[in-house]
C-alpha positions in Angstrom: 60.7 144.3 153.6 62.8 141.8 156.0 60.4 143.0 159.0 57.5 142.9 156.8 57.5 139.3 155.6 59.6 138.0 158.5 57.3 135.1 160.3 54.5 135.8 157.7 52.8 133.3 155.8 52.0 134.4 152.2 50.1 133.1 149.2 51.2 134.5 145.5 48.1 133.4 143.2 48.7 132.6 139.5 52.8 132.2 140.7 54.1 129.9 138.0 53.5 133.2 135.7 56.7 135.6 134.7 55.4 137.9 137.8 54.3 135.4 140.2 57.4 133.6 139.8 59.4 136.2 140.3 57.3 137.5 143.3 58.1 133.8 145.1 61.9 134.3 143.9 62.3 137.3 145.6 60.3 136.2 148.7 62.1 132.8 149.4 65.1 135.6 150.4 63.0 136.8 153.3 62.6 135.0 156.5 58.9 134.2 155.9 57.4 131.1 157.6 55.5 129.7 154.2 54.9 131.0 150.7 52.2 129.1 149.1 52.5 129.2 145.2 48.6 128.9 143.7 48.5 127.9 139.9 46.5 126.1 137.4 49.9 125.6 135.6 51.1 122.3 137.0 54.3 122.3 134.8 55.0 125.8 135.6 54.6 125.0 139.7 56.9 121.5 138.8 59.5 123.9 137.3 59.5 126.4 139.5 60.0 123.7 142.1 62.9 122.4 140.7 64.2 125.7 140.6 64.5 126.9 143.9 64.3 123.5 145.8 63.3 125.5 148.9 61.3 124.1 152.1 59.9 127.1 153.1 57.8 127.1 149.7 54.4 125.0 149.0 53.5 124.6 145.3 49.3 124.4 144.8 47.5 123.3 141.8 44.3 125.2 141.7 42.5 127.8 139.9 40.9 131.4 141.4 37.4 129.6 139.4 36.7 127.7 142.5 36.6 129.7 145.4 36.4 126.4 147.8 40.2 125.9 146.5 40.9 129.7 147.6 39.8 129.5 150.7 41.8 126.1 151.6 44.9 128.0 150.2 44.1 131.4 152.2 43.9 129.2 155.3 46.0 130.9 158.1 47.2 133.3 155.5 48.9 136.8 156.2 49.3 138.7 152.9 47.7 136.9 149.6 49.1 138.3 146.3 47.1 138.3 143.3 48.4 138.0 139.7 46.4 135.8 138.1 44.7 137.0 135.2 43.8 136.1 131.5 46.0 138.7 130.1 46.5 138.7 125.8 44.4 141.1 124.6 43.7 139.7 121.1 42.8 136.5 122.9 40.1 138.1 125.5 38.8 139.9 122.2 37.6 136.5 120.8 36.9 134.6 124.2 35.3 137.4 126.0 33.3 134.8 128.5 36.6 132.8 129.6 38.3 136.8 130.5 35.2 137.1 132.3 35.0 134.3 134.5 39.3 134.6 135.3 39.7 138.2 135.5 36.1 139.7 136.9 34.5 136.3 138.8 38.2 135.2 139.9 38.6 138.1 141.5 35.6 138.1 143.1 36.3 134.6 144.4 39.9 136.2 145.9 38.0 138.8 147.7 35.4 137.0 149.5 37.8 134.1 150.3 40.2 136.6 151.6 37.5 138.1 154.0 36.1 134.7 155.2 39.6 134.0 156.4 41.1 137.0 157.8 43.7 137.8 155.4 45.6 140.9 156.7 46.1 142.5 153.5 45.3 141.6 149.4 47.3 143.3 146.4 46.1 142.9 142.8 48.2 143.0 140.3 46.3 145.1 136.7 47.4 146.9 133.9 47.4 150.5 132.5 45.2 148.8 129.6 42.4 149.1 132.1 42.6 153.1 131.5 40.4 154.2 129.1 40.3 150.4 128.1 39.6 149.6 124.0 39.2 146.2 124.8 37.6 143.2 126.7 40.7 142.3 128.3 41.4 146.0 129.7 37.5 146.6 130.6 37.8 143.6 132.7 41.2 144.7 134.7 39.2 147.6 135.1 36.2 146.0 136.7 39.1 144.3 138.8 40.5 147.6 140.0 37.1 148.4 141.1 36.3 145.7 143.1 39.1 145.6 144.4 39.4 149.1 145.7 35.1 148.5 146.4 36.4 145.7 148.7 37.2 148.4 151.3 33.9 149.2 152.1 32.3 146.1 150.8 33.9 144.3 153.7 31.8 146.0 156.6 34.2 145.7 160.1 36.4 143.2 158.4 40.4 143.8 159.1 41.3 142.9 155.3 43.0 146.0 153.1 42.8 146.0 149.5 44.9 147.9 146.8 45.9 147.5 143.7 49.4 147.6 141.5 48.6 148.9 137.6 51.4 147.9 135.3 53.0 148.8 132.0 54.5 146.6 129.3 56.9 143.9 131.4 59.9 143.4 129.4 60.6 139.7 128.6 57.5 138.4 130.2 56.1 135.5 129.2 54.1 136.1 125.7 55.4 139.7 125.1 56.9 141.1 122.3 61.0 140.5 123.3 60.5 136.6 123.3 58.4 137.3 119.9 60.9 139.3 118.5 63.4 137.3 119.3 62.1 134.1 117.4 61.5 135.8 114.6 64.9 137.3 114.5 66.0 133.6 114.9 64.2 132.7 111.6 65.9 135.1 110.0 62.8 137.5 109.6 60.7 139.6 109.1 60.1 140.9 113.0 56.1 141.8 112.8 55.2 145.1 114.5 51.6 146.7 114.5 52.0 150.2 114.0 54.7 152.4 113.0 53.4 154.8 115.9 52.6 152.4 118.5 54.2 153.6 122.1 54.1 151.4 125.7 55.6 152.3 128.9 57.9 149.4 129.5 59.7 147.9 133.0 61.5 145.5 133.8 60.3 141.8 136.0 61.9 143.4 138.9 60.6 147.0 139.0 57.3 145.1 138.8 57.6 143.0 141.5 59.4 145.5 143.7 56.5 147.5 142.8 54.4 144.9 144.2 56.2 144.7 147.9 56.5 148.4 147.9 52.2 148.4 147.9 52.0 145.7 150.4 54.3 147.8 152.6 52.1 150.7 152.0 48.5 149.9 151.3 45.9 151.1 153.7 43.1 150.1 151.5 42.0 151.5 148.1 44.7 152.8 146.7 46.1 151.8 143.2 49.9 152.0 142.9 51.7 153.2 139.6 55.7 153.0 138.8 56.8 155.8 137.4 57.6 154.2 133.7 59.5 154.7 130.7 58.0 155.0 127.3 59.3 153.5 124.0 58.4 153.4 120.2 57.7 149.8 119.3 59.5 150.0 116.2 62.9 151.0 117.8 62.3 148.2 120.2 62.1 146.2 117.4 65.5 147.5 115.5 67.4 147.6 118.4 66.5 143.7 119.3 67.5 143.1 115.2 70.8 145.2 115.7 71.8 143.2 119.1 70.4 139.7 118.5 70.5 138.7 115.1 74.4 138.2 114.9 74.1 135.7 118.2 72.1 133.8 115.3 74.7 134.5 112.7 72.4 136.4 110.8 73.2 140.0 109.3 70.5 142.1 110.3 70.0 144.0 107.2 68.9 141.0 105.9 66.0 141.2 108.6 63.1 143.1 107.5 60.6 144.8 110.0 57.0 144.4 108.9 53.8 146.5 109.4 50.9 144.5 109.8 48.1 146.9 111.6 46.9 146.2 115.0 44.9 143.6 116.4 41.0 144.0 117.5 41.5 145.9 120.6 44.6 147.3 120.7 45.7 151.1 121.1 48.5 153.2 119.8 49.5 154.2 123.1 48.6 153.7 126.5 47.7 156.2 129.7 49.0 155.4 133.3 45.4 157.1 134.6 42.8 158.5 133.6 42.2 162.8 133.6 40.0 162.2 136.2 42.6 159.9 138.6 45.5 162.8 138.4 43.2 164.8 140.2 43.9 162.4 143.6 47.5 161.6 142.8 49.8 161.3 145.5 53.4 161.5 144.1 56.8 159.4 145.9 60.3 159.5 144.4 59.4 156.0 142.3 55.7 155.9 141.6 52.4 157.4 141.7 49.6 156.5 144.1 46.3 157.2 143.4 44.0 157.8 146.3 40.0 156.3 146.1 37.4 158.4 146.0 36.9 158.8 150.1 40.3 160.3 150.8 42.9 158.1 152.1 43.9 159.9 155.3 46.1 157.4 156.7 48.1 156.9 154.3 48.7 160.6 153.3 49.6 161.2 156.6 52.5 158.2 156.6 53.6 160.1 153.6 54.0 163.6 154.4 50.9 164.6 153.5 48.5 166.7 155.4 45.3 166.9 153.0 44.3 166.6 149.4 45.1 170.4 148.7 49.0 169.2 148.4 47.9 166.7 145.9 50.3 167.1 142.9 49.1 168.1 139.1 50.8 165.5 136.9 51.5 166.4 133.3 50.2 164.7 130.6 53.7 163.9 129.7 53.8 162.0 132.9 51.1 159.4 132.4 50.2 159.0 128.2 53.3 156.9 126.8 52.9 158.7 123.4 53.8 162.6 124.8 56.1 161.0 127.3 59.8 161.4 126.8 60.6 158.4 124.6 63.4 156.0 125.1 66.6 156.5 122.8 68.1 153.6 121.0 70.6 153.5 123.2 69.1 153.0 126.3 66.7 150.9 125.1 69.7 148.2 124.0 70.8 149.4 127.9 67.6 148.7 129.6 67.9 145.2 127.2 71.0 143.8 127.7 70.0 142.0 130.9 67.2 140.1 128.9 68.8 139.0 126.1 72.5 137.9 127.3 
């Protein structure tokens, strides 16, 4: 990654978020010549500022709405990473227009501004909600994925690559259910989960964003990368965050009760890594999946080891749906926790 980024100039778009923030963390340790952080977050760009205090790093108010302020920010640029995105499901469900215009039009303004300036390579950050998506949000990150991966041929004799990274449930990200959990544990109860059943493959900030570095290193246009997740039960989430936390708030946790309330408009009991049809073009590495577009990606199988799409692996169902995936004991899910909430 050193050789990668070394001399490189780089813009991470919607960077004052949990994963663009900890993209730029992780980039200021490489030698590149400028990381331009894009955001329509202007106190998360001032604290993320004051955070690293670094010279090689220029903070950008501006939103991927107006493709004139892309293009400005793409000016001269090398790699341009992509994780902006209106991302709460329940809140898409009831402003369907405003998902819209960030998630589908945004990225539409990312691609062409990319290609009017050269950009060597893009990489968009989605979501496995855009498998077999029940709602606005994940139909959107799936119209994403497909431009994105369109963008390829789209582009005509353009140099510009484009490829995707689909994501499970980050842990402790910014408005998901540990910092939710956690102030209700606070309060002293009760800790409100949707569905006894409910399963999510979880990672943590920094599998995603090495996730993220590892497709840039990789992408030769098309492709949509997957880590190879973990799955957990909501509810054991939940009572293992009760268990841990709630004496750090002198509180006994059986006094903390864990409340059913149903899910919200567009959520599922479980979510799916890929679709049936996807496994069928699955190239499998030690760490993740990638999944090839529909015009074979030569190139890239052959950087890999692979010689054609006959040696093309058959994943398992219990591979890519979180619900007949192995599930995470209690114990290692207070393990993969302990970081988080120390």
């Amino acid at each position: 990654m050193h050789n990668l980024f070394k001399n490189k100039k780089i813009l991470v778009i919607g960077g004052a978020g949990s994963i663009g923030s900890e993209l730029v963390r992780q980039l200021a340790k490489y030698k590149t010549k400028v990381v331009r952080v894009l955001d329509n977050n202007e106190t998360g760009l001032y604290d993320l500022q004051n955070e690293l205090n670094d010279k090689t790093l220029r903070f950008l108010v501006g939103d991927i709405r107006d493709i004139d302020r892309l293009k400005v920010a793409m000016d001269d640029i090398d790699y341009v990473f992509h994780a902006a995105a209106f991302k709460h499901v329940h809140y898409s469900e009831y402003n369907p227009f405003e998902s819209v215009k960030t998630n589908i039009i945004g990225t539409q303004n990312v691609i062409n501004a990319a290609l009017v300036k050269g950009v060597k390579k893009v990489i968009s950050i989605s979501t496995d909600k855009a498998v077999n998506p029940s709602s606005t949000m994940g139909t959107t990150k799936l119209l994403t994925e497909k431009l994105i991966t369109a963008a390829n041929y789209y582009k005509g004799t353009k140099k510009t690559v484009f490829s995707s990274v689909r994501f499970g449930n980050v842990l402790g990200s910014r408005g998901s259910v540990v910092p939710l959990f956690l102030k209700q544990i606070s309060q002293g109860g009760p800790v409100t989960v949707t569905s006894e059943n409910m399963t999510r493959f979880m990672m943590s900030i920094e599998q995603a964003v090495e996730l993220v570095l590892k497709a840039a290193k990789y992408a030769k246009g098309g492709e949509i990368f997957v880590l190879k997740m973990a799955s957990l039960r909501i509810k054991d989430l939940a009572e293992v965050l009760i268990e841990t936390c709630a004496p750090k708030f002198l509180i006994d946790p059986e006094k903390i009760k864990i409340e059913i309330v149903g899910k919200r408009p567009g959520e599922k009991d479980y979510e799916e890594l890929m679709t049936s049809e996807e496994v069928s073009t699955v190239l499998e590495l030690e760490d993740m999946y990638v999944l090839l577009p529909k015009i074979f990606d030569k190139p890239l199988m052959k950087e890999l080891g692979y010689k054609d799409k006959y040696e093309l692996h058959n994943i398992s169902e219990r591979e890519y749906i979180s619900n007949k995936n192995r599930l995470l004991s209690k114990d290692e899910i207070k393990s993969i926790l302990n970081p988080i909430v120390d």
